[in-house]
C-alpha positions as CSV (number, residue, x, y, z in Angstrom):
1,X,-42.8,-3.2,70.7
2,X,-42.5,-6.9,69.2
3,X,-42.9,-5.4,65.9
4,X,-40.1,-3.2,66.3
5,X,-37.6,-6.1,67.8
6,X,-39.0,-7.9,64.2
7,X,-38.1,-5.0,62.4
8,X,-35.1,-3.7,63.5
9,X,-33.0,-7.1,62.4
10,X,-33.8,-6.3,59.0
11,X,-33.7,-2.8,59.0
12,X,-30.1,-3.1,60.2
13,X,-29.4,-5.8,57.8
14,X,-30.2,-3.6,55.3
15,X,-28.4,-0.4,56.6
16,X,-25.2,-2.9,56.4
17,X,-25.9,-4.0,52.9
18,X,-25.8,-0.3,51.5
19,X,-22.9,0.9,53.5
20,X,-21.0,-2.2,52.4
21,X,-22.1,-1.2,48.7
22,X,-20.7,2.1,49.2
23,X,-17.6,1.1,50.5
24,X,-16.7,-1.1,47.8
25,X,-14.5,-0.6,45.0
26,X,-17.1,0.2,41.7
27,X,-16.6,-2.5,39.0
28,X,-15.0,-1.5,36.2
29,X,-16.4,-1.3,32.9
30,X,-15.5,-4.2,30.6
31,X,-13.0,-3.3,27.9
32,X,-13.9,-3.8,24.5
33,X,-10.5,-4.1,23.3
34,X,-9.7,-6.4,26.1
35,X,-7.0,-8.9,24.5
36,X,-6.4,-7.0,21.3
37,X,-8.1,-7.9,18.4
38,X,-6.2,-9.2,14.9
39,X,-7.6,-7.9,10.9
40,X,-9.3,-11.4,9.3
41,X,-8.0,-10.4,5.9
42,X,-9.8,-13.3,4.0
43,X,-13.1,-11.8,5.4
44,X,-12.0,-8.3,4.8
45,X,-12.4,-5.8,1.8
46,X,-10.1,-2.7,0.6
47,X,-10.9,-0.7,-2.7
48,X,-10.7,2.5,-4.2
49,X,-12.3,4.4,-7.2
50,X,-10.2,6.5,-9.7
51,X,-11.8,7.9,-12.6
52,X,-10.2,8.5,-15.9
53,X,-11.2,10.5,-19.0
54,X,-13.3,12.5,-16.9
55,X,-16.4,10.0,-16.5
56,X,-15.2,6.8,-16.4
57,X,-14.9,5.4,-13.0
58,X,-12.5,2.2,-12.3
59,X,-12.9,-0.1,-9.2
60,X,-9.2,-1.7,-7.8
61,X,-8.4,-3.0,-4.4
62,X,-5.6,-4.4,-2.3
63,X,-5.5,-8.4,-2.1
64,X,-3.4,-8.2,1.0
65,X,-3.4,-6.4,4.1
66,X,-2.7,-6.8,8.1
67,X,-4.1,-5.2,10.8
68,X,-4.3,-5.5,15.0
69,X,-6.1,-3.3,17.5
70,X,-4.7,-3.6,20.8
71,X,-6.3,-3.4,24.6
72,X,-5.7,-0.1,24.9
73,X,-8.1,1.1,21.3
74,X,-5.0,1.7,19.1
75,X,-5.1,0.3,15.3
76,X,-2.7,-0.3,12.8
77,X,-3.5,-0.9,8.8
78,X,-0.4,-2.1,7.0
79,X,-1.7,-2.3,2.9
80,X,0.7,-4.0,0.6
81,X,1.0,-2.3,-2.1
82,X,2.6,-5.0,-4.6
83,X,-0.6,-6.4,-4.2
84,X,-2.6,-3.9,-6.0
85,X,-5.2,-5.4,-7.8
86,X,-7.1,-3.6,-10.9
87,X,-7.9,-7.2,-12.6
88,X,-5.3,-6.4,-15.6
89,X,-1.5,-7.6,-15.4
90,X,-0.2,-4.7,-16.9
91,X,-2.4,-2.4,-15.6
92,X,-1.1,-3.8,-11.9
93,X,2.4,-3.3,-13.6
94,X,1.7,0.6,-14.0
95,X,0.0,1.2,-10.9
96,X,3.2,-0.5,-8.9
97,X,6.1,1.4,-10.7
98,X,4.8,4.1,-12.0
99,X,2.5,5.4,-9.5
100,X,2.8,4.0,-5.8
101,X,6.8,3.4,-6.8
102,X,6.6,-0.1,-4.7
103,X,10.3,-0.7,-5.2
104,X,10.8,2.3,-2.9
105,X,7.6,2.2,-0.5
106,X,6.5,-0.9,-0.4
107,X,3.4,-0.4,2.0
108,X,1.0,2.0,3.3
109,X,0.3,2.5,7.3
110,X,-2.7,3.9,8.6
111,X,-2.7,4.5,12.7
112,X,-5.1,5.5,14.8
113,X,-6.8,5.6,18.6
114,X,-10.2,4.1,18.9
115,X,-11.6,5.8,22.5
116,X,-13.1,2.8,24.3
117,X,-15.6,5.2,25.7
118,X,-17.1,5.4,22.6
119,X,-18.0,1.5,22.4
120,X,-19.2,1.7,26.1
121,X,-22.9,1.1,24.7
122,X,-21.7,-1.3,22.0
123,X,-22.7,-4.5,23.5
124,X,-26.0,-3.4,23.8
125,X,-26.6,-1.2,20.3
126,X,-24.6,-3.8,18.0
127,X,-23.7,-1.1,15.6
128,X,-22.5,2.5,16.0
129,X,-20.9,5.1,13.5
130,X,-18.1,6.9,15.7
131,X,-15.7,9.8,14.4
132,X,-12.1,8.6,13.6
133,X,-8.7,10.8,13.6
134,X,-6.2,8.9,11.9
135,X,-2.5,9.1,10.2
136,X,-2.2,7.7,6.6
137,X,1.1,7.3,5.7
138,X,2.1,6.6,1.6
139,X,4.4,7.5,-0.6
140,X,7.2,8.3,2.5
141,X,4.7,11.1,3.6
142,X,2.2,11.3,6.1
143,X,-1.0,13.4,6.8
144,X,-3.8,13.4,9.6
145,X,-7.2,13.0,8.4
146,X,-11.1,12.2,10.1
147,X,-13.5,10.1,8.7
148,X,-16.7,8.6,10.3
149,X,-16.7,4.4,10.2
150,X,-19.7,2.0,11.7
151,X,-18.9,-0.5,13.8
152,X,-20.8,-3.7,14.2
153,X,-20.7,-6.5,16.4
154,X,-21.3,-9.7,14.9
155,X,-20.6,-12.5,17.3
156,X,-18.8,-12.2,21.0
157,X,-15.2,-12.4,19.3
158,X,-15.7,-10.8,16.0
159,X,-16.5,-7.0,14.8
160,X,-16.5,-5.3,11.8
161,X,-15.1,-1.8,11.3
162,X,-16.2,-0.1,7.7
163,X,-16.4,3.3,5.8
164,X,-20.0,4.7,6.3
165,X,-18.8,6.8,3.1
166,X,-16.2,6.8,0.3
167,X,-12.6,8.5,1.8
168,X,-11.1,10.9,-0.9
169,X,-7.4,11.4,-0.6
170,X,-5.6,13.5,-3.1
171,X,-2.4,12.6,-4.7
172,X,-1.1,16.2,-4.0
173,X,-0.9,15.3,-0.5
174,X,0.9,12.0,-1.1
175,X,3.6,13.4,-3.4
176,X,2.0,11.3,-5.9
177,X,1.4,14.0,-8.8
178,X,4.4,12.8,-10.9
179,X,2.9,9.6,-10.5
180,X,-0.6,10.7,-12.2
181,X,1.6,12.3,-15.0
182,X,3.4,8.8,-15.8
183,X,0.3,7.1,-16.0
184,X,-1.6,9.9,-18.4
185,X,1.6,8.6,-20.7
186,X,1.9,5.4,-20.3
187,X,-1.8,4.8,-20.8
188,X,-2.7,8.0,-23.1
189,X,-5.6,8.7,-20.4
190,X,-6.4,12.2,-18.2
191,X,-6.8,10.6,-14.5
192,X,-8.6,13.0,-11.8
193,X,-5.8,12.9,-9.3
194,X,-7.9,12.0,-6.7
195,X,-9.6,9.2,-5.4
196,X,-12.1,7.7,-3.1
197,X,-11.4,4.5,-0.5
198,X,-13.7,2.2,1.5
199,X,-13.0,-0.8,3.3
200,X,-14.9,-3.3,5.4
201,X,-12.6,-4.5,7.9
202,X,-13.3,-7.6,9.9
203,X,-11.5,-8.0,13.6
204,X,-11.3,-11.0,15.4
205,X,-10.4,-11.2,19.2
206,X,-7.0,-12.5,20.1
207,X,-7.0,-16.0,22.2
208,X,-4.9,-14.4,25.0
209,X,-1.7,-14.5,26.1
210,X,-0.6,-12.1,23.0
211,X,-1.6,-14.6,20.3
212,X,-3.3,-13.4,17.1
213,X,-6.9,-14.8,16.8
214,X,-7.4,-17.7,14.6
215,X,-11.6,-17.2,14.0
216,X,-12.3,-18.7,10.5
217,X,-15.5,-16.6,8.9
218,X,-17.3,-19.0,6.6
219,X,-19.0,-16.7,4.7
220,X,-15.4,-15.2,3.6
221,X,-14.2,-15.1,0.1
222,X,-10.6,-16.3,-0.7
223,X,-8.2,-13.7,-1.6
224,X,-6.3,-14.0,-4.8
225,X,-3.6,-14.5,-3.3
226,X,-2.1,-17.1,-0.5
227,X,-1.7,-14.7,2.7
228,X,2.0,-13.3,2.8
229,X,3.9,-13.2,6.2
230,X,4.0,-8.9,6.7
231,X,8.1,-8.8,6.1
232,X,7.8,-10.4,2.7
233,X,5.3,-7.9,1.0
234,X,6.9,-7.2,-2.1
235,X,5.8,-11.1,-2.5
236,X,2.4,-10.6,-2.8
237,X,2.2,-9.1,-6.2
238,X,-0.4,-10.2,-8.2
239,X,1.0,-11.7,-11.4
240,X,1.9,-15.0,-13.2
241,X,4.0,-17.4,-11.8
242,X,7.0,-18.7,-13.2
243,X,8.3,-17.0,-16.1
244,X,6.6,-14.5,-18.5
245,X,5.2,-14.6,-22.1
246,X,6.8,-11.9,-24.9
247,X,3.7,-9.9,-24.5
248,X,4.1,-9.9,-20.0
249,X,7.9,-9.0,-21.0
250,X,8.0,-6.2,-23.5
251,X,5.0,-4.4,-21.5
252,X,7.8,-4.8,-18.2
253,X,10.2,-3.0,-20.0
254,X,8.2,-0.6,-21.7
255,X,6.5,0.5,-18.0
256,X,10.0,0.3,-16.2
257,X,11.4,2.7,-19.1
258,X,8.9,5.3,-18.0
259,X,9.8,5.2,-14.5
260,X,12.9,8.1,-14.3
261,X,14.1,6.2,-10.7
262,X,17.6,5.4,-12.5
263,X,19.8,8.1,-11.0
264,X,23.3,9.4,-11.9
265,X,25.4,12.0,-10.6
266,X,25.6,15.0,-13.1
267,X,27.6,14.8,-16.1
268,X,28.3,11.4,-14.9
269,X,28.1,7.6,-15.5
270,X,28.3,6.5,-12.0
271,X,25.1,5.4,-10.5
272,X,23.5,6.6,-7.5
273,X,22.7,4.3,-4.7
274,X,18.9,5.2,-5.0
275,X,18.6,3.3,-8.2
276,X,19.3,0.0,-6.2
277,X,15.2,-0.7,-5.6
278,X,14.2,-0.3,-9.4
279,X,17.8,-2.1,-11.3
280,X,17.0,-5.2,-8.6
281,X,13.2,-5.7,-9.6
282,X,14.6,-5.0,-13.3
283,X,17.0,-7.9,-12.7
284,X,14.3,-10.1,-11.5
285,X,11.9,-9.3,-14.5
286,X,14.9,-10.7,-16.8
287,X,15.5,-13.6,-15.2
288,X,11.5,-14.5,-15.8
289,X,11.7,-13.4,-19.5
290,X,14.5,-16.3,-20.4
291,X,15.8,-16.3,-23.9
292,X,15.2,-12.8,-24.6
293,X,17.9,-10.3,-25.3
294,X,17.6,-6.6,-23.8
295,X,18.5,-3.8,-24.9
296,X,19.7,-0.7,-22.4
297,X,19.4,2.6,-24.4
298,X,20.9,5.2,-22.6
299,X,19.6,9.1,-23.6
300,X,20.5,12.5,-22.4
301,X,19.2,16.1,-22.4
302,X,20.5,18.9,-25.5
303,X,22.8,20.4,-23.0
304,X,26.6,20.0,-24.5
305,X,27.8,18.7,-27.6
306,X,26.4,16.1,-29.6
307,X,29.4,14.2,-29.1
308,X,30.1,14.7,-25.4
309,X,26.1,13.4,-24.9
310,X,26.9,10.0,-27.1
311,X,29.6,9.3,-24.8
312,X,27.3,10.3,-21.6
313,X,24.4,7.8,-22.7
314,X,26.8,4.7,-23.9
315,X,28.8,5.1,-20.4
316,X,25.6,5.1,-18.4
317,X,24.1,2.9,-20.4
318,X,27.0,0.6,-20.1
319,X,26.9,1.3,-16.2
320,X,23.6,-0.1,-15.7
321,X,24.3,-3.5,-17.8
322,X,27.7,-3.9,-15.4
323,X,25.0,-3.9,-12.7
324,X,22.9,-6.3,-14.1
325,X,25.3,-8.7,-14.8
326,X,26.7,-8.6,-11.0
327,X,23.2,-9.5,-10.6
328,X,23.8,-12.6,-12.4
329,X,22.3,-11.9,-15.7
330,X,23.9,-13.2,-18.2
331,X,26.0,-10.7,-20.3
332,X,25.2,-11.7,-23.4
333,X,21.8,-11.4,-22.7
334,X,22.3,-7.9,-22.4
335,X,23.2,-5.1,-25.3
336,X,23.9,-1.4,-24.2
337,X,23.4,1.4,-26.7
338,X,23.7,5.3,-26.3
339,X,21.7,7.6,-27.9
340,X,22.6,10.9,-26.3
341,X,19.9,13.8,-27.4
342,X,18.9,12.3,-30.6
343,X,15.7,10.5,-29.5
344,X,13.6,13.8,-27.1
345,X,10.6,12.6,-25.5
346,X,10.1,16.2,-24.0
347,X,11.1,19.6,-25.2
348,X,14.8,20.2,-24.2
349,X,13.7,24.1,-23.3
350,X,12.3,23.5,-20.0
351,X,13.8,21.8,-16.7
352,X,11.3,18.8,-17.1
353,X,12.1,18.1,-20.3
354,X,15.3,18.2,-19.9
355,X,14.8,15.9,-16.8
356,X,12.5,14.1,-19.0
357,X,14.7,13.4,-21.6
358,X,17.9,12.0,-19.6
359,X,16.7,8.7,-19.2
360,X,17.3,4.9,-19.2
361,X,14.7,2.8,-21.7
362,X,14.9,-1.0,-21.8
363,X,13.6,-3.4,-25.0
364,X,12.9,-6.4,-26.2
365,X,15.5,-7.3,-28.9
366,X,13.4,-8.3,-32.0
């Protein structure tokens, strides 16, 4: 009987401690996005493959980029694409106005929803490849795509997020297929109009109270470029400074004269609002080429009379200069020609040449 008045104390004790333990509230699982987490670019890596002339494959990446993953799992990617980099000026040139059409769409976006019940085991595992539905938007377009990306803890505060394989995304789906085309001419090359992305992504956790994390990662390797604030991306180009040399200049002009983003209304020399974007980087390329005169050659299709097309190409020709020179480029700096239909670049008996052929081309005066 003394053994059970010992006992029972305890036993009851016990009894309490469970029913307590069931009463209370279960403790939440941590959050692994807790605070939101901000893209270390200078630590961070973005590149694609393209392969021209059927085997040879080219390496290029992006030398600036912004990204945050907020408490709740979902990401945002912003890539500048001014800051394409394929380690050749006028190769960076090409790629900007005659393929990705920068002037117009400056960045891409890619979205997405990390499930935080899919990093529940993180902690523990330190690395784990999860399946990713996301939203890539380029070009004005936008598509939903899956991939599978590894993620890896490497201190308390920092993770890295990166491709477990290449990404191909087709330029079909991008509206990018006129692009491929302008860059077969301008570089006399047959591209596969496709290519493949990877990225190693490096997140660091935010210091709370909404501010972006400010974890340095020694082992990072500069970026070409100073980091650009995310409004200014058109900034980031990668190019000389100051003003350009004859050769920098006349390969300008030559790429922007391939471009066909110089709009008029039909049979007419008034410009369409939509040529604002390429006419106001064309204004800034001038003022870095100083001393040189350029010349604004105005051409048209085969449709009408000889005559009537002279008139067409000196008036538009003509229209664009006026532009320019509210753009504060000297006049004199500037010559306007027409050519109408005498100088094809296309056929005139289809509806691409034709489109092909009305164009706006831009010279070096020799």
């Amino acid at each position: 009987m003394n053994v059970a008045r010992s006992v029972l104390p305890e036993l009851t004790l016990a009894i309490l401690a469970v029913l307590l333990l069931l009463s209370s509230p279960v403790r939440a699982q941590e959050n692994f996005f807790e605070r939101g987490w901000t893209l270390q670019r200078e630590a961070s890596s973005l590149r694609f493959q393209s392969v021209k002339n059927l085997t040879k494959v080219e390496s290029s990446g992006f030398a600036d980029f912004a990204g945050t993953i907020d408490e709740t799992g979902a990401a945002s990617i912003r890539v500048f694409l001014d800051s394409i980099d394929t380690k050749i000026d006028l190769r960076n040139v090409r790629m900007r106005f005659l393929f990705f059409e920068t002037f117009q769409f400056p960045e891409v976006v890619i979205s997405t929803r990390i499930d935080p019940a899919l990093l529940t085991d993180l902690p523990a595992r330190k690395r784990k490849v999860i399946p990713l539905t996301y939203t890539l938007t380029l070009h004005g377009l936008s598509k939903t795509l899956e991939a599978e990306v590894a993620v890896t803890i490497m201190s308390e505060d920092l993770v890295a997020v990166s491709t477990t394989a290449p990404i191909s995304v087709a330029a079909s789906d991008f509206g990018l297929d006129g692009g491929i085309q302008k860059l077969e001419e301008a570089a006399d090359v047959v591209i596969v109009p496709s290519a493949t992305v990877s990225f190693d992504f490096v997140f660091a956790r935010n210091a709370g109270d909404g501010a972006e994390a400010q974890t340095a990662v020694s082992t990072a390797t500069p970026a070409p470029t100073t980091q650009a604030a995310p409004q200014a991306a058109a900034a980031t180009a990668l190019e000389p400074e100051g003003n350009f040399d004859l050769e920098a200049c006349k390969g300008r002009f030559e790429i922007l004269s391939r471009t066909g983003n110089i709009y008029f209304a039909s049979g007419s020399a008034r410009l369409d609002a939509r040529s604002a974007p390429l006419l106001n980087s064309l204004s800034d390329i001038i003022s870095r080429c100083p001393g040189l005169v350029i010349e604004i050659g105005g051409h048209t299709d085969s449709d009408g009379s000889a005559a009537a097309n002279i008139r067409l190409s000196e008036r538009r020709a003509a229209a664009v200069k006026q532009y320019l020179t509210l753009k504060d480029i000297p006049s004199d700096r500037i010559v306007s020609v027409g050519y109408g239909e005498a100088r094809p670049v296309a056929p005139n008996g289809t509806a691409d040449g034709k489109r092909r052929n009305r164009r706006i081309e831009f010279v070096v005066v020799e």
